[in-house]
MARTI-846533 format. One record per residue: residue in one letter; y, z, x of N, C-alpha, C, O in turn; residue number from 1. Coordinates in steps of 0.02 Angstrom, whole numbers, always signed. Layout:
<tinus>
  r    n.c2    n.c3    n.c1   ca.c2   ca.c3   ca.c1    c.c2    c.c3    c.c1    o.c2    o.c3    o.c1    k
  A       Y       Z       X       Y       Z       X       Y       Z       X       Y       Z       X  NUM
...
</tinus>
This chain:
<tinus>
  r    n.c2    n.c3    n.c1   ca.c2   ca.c3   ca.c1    c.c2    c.c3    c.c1    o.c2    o.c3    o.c1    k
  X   -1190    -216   +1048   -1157    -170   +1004   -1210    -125    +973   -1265    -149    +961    1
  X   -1198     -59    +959   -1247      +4    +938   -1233     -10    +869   -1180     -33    +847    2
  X   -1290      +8    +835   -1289     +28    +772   -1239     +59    +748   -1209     +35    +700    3
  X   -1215    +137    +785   -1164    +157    +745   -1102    +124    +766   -1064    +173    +764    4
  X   -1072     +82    +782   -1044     +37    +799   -1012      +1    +752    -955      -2    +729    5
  X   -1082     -34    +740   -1101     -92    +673   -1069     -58    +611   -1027     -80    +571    6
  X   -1101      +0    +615   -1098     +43    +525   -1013     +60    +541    -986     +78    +489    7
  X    -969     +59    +596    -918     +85    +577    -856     +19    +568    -799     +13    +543    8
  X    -904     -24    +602    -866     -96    +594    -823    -108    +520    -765    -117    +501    9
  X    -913    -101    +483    -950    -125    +415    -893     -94    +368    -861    -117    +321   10
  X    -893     -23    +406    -882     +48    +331    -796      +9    +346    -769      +0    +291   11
  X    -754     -13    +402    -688     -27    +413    -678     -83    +363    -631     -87    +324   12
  X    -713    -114    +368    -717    -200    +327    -725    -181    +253    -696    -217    +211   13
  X    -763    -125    +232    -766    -115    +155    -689     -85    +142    -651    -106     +98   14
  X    -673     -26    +192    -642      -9    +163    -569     -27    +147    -533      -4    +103   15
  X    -556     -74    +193    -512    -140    +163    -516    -192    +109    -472    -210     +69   16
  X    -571    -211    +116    -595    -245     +21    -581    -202      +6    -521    -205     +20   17
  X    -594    -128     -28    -603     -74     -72    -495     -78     -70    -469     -90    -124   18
  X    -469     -72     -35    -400     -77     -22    -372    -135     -62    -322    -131     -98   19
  X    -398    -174     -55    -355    -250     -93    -391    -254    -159    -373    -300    -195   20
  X    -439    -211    -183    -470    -216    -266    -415    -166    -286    -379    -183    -333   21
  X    -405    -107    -256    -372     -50    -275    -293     -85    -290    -271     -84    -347   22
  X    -263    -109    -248    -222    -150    -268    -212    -216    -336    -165    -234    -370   23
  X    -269    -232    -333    -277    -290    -379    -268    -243    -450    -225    -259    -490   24
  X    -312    -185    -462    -329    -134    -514    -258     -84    -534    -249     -63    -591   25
  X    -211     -71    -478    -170     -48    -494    -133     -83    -543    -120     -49    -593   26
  X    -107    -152    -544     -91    -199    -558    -111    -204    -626     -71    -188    -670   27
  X    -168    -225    -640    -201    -224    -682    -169    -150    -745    -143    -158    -800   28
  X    -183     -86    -710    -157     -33    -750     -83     -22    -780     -65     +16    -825   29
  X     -51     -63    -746     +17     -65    -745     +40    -123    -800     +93    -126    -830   30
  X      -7    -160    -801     +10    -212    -855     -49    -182    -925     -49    -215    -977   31
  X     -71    -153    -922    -141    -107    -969     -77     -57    -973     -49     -94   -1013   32
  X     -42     -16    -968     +10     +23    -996     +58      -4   -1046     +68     +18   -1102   33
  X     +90     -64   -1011    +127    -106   -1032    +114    -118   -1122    +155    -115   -1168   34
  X     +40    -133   -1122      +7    -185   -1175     -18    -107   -1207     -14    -113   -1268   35
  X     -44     -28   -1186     -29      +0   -1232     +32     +36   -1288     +28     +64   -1343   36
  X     +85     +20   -1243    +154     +33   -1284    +151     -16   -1320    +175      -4   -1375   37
  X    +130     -74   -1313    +141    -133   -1357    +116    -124   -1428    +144    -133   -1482   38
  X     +43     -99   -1409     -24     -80   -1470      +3     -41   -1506      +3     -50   -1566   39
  X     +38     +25   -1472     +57     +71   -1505    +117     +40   -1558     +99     +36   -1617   40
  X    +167     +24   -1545    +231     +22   -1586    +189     -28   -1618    +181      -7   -1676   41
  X    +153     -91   -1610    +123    -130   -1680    +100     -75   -1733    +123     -64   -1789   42
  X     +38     -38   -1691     -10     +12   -1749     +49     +44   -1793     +46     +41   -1855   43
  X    +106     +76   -1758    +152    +111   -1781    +166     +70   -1851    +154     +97   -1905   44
  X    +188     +17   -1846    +235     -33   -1887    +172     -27   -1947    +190      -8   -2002   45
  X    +108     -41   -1936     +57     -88   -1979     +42     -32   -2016     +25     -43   -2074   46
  X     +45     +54   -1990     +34    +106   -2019     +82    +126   -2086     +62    +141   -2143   47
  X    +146    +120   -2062    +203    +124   -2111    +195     +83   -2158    +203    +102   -2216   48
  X    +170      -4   -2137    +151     -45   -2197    +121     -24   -2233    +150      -7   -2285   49
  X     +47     -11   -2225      +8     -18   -2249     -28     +49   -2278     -76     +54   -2317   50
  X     +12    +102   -2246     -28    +178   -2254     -88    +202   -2211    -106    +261   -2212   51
  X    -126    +143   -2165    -147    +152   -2139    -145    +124   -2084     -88    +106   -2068   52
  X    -196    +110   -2036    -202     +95   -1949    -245     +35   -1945    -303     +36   -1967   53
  X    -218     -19   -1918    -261     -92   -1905    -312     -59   -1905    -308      +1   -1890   54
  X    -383     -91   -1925    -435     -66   -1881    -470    -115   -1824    -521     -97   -1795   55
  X    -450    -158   -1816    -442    -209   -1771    -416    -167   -1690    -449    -153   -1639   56
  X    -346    -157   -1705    -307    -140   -1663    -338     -56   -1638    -329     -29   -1584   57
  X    -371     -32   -1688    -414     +32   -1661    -439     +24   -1632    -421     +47   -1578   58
  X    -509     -17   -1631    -552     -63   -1592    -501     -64   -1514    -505     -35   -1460   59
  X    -465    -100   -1536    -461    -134   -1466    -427     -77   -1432    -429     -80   -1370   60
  X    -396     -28   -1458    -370     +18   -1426    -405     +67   -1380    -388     +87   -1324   61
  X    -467     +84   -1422    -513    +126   -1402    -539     +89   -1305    -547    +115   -1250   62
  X    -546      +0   -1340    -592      -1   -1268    -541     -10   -1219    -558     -12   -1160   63
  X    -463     -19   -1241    -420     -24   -1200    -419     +69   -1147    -419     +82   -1087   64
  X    -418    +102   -1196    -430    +157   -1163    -497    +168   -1096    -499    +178   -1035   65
  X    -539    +161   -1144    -600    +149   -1075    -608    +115   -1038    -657    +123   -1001   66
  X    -560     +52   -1028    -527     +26    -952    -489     +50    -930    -480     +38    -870   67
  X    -456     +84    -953    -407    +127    -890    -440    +178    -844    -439    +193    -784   68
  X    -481    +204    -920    -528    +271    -877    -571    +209    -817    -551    +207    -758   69
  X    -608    +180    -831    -637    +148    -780    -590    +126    -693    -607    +132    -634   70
  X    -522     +98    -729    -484    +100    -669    -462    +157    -632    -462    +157    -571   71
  X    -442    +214    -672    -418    +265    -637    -485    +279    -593    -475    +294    -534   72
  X    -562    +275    -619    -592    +312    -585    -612    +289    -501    -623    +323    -451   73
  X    -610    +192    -516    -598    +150    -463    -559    +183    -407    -575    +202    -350   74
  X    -476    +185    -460    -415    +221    -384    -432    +273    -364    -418    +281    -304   75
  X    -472    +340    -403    -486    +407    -373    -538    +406    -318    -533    +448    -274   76
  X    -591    +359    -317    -630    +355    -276    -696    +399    -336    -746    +424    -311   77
  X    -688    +400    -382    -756    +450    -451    -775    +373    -448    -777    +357    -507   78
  X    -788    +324    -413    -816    +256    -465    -827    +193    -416    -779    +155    -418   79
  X    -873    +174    -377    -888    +117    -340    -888     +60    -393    -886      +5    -364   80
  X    -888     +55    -459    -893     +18    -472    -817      -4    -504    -775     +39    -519   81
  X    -804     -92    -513    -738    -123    -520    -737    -131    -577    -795    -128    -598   82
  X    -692    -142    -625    -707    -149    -702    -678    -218    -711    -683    -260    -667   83
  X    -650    -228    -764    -624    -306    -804    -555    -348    -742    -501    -323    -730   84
  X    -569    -384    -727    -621    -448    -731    -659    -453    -707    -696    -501    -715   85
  X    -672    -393    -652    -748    -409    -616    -809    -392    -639    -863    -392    -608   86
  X    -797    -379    -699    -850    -347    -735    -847    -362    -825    -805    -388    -862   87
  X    -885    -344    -830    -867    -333    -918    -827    -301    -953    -815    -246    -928   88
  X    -785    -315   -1027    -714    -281   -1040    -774    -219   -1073    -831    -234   -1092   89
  X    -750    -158   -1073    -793    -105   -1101    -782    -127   -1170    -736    -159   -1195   90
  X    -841    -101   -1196    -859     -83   -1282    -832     -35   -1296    -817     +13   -1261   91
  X    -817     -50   -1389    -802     +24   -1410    -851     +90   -1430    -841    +138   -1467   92
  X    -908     +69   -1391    -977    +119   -1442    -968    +170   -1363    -948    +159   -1306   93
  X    -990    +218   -1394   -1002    +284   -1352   -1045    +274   -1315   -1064    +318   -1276   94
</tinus>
């Protein structure tokens, strides 16, 4: 078997892993939507309480946001790299 052969074997085999993460991640986003309508109508409720906004629930909102961006960038192909659980849940620092 030739090299370019090999490399097209290889690039077929990734790009099926890359296929079943993309799947796994969709998944993932779809239940990460779910859980931000959730955040939202709490913050909503805790705002009216309280006059103001968990800051807890800010927190977590913020890094909830920067896993999505991380997933979307996964599904666009902007991002070789996999995010939560294969990775670390993002921080909220810039």
């Amino acid at each position: 078997m030739s090299q370019d052969q090999t490399m097209n074997h290889d690039t077929k085999r990734n790009i099926w892993a890359r296929a079943f993460f993309m799947l796994l991640m969709s998944l993932a986003l779809h239940v990460s939507v779910t859980l931000i309508l959730v955040v939202t109508v709490i913050q909503f409720v805790m705002s009216l309480i309280n006059d103001a906004p968990n800051t807890r629930l800010l927190s977590f909102g913020r890094s909830l946001g920067r896993y999505l961006q991380q997933i979307v960038y996964f599904l666009t192909f902007a991002s070789e790299e996999i995010s939560f659980p294969f990775n670390d849940w993002p921080s909220t620092e810039t």
